[in-house]
C-alpha positions, 0 to 999 in steps of 0.5 A: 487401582490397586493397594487392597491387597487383589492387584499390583499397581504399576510406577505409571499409574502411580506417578504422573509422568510429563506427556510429550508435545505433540508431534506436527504432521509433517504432511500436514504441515507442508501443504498447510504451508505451500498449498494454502494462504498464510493470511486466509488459510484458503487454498491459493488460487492465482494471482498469488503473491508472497511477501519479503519473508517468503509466505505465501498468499492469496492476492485477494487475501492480501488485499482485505488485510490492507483495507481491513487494517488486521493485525498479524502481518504487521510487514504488509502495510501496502501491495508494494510490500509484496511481489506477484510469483510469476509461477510454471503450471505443473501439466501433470498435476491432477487435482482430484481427490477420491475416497478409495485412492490414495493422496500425494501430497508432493504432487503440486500444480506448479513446478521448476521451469528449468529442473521441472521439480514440483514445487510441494515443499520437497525441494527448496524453491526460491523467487527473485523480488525483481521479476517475481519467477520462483524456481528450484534453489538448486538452480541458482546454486548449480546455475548462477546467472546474472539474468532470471532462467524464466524471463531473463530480466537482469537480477542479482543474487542479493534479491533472491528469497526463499520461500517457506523457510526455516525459522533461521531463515526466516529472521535473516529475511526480516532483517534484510527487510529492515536494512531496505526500508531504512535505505528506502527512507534515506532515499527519500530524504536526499531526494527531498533535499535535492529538490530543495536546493540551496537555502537561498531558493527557500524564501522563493517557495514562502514568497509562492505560497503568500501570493495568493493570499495578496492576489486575493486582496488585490482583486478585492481592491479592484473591484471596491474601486471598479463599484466605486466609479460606477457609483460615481458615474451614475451620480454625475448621469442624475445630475446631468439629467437634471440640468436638462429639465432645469435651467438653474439647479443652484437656485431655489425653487419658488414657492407655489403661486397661491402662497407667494409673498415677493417680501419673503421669497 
C-alpha cells in the first residue's frame, strides 16, 4: 500500500475516516409504516386498528400482545386503548406485483372519502378517537366541522389524531394520553364517592355484610332446637308406648316365679 518507494498512498487509505450513518429508504420506510403492522410487521388486513399515538396495527396482532403480556406497547394494555378505523377502499388500488413492471409505492388501498388522496404516507391523514373515520388532514383544516365528513357523528377537533406522525407529534400525543388517563382515574373516584354517599349510609354497607354471617348462626340455632324437639317427642312416644303394655311403669318389676322369696321382694 504504498511507502517502498513504486506507489503513493492517498489521505484515504492512510487515515480512517468516520462513515456516515446510513440513510433510511424513504419508500421503504413509508410502506413499513402505512402498509404494515406496528406490533407484527405483517401486512395489515382489516379490522385494523390504530392506538392514542397514531400507529397502525392488525386487530388480531393487538389482540395476542394482550393475552400475551409482551413488552414493547406498554400503552396498550386493553382493546379500549385502541380505536378500529372505519377506512375508504381506494377502487383503484391493484395489488399485484410483477417482476418486469415497475412498484408505486404511494399506490394504497385506502384513500380520503372526501379529497379521494390515497392514504400511502404522501399526505398527512388523521382519524377522530370517537367515531374512528380516518380522512386527509387537509379536510379538517380547509373543512372544519362539528360533525365527522364520513359518518357525521358529532366529534370535536381536540379528539383528532394524526396517524403516523413525526417524533414531535408523536410525543405530544402521549402526553395527551397521559393527561385523559389521569381524567379517566378522577372520574372514577368521584363516581366511587357519589355511590358512597354520606358517611352516615356507611355503617349500613358493614351491617350488610355482618348479616349473612348472623343469618348463618340463626339457622344453626334453629335447626339445633327444631333435633331437639324431635328428640324429645320420640322419648315421650317410647314412653307412652310403654304405659299401654304396662299398667304401673313406676313400680318394680317382680322377680321370676321360680326365685320369688315374699320376705325379700
Amino acid at each position: 500500500m504504498g511507502g517502498d518507494g513504486g506507489s503513493i498512498p492517498t489521505r484515504g487509505e492512510l487515515v480512517k475516516q468516520k462513515k456516515e450513518p446510513e440513510k433510511k429508504n424513504r419508500d421503504q420506510d413509508m410502506v413499513g409504516r402505512w402498509q404494515h403492522c406496528a406490533i407484527s410487521g405483517h401486512k395489515l388486513v382489516k379490522p385494523i386498528v390504530s392506538c392514542a399515538l397514531g400507529r397502525l396495527y392488525n386487530k388480531e396482532a393487538v389482540i395476542n400482545h394482550i393475552l400475551e403480556r409482551a413488552s414493547g406497547k406498554s400503552h396498550i394494555k386493553k382493546l379500549s386503548d385502541v380505536v378500529e378505523l372505519r377506512l375508504t377502499d381506494n377502487k383503484s388500488f391493484k395489488n399485484e406485483i410483477k417482476a418486469d413492471l415497475y412498484i408505486d409505492h404511494y399506490n394504497a388501498p385506502y384513500m380520503c372519502p372526501v379529497l379521494g388522496l390515497e392514504m400511502s404516507g404522501r399526505y398527512r391523514f388523521v382519524y377522530n378517537w370517537a367515531c374512528g373515520c380516518a380522512v386527509s388532514e387537509r379536510v379538517t383544516i380547509e373543512i372544519p366541522s362539528s360533525t365527522c365528513h364520513k359518518c357525521g357523528k358529532e366529534i370535536s377537533a381536540e379528539d383528532n389524531i394524526i396517524i403516523n406522525g413525526t417524533e414531535e407529534e408523536t410525543s405530544t400525543l402521549m402526553t395527551r394520553l397521559k393527561r385523559r388517563k389521569e381524567q379517566q382515574k378522577a372520574d372514577r373516584k368521584q363516581n366511587k364517592a357519589a355511590k358512597g354517599g354520606d358517611g352516615e349510609q356507611k355503617p349500613s354497607k358493614a351491617k350488610k355484610l355482618e348479616d349473612p354471617a348472623t343469618s348463618s348462626d340463626t339457622v344453626v340455632k334453629k335447626q339445633k332446637t327444631a333435633e331437639d324437639a324431635s328428640k324429645g317427642s320420640k322419648y315421650e312416644e317410647r314412653d307412652s308406648y310403654k304405659k299401654l303394655f304396662h299398667k304401673n311403669s313406676t313400680k318394680k318389676d317382680k322377680a321370676h316365679w321360680v326365685t320369688f322369696n315374699p320376705y325379700y321382694n
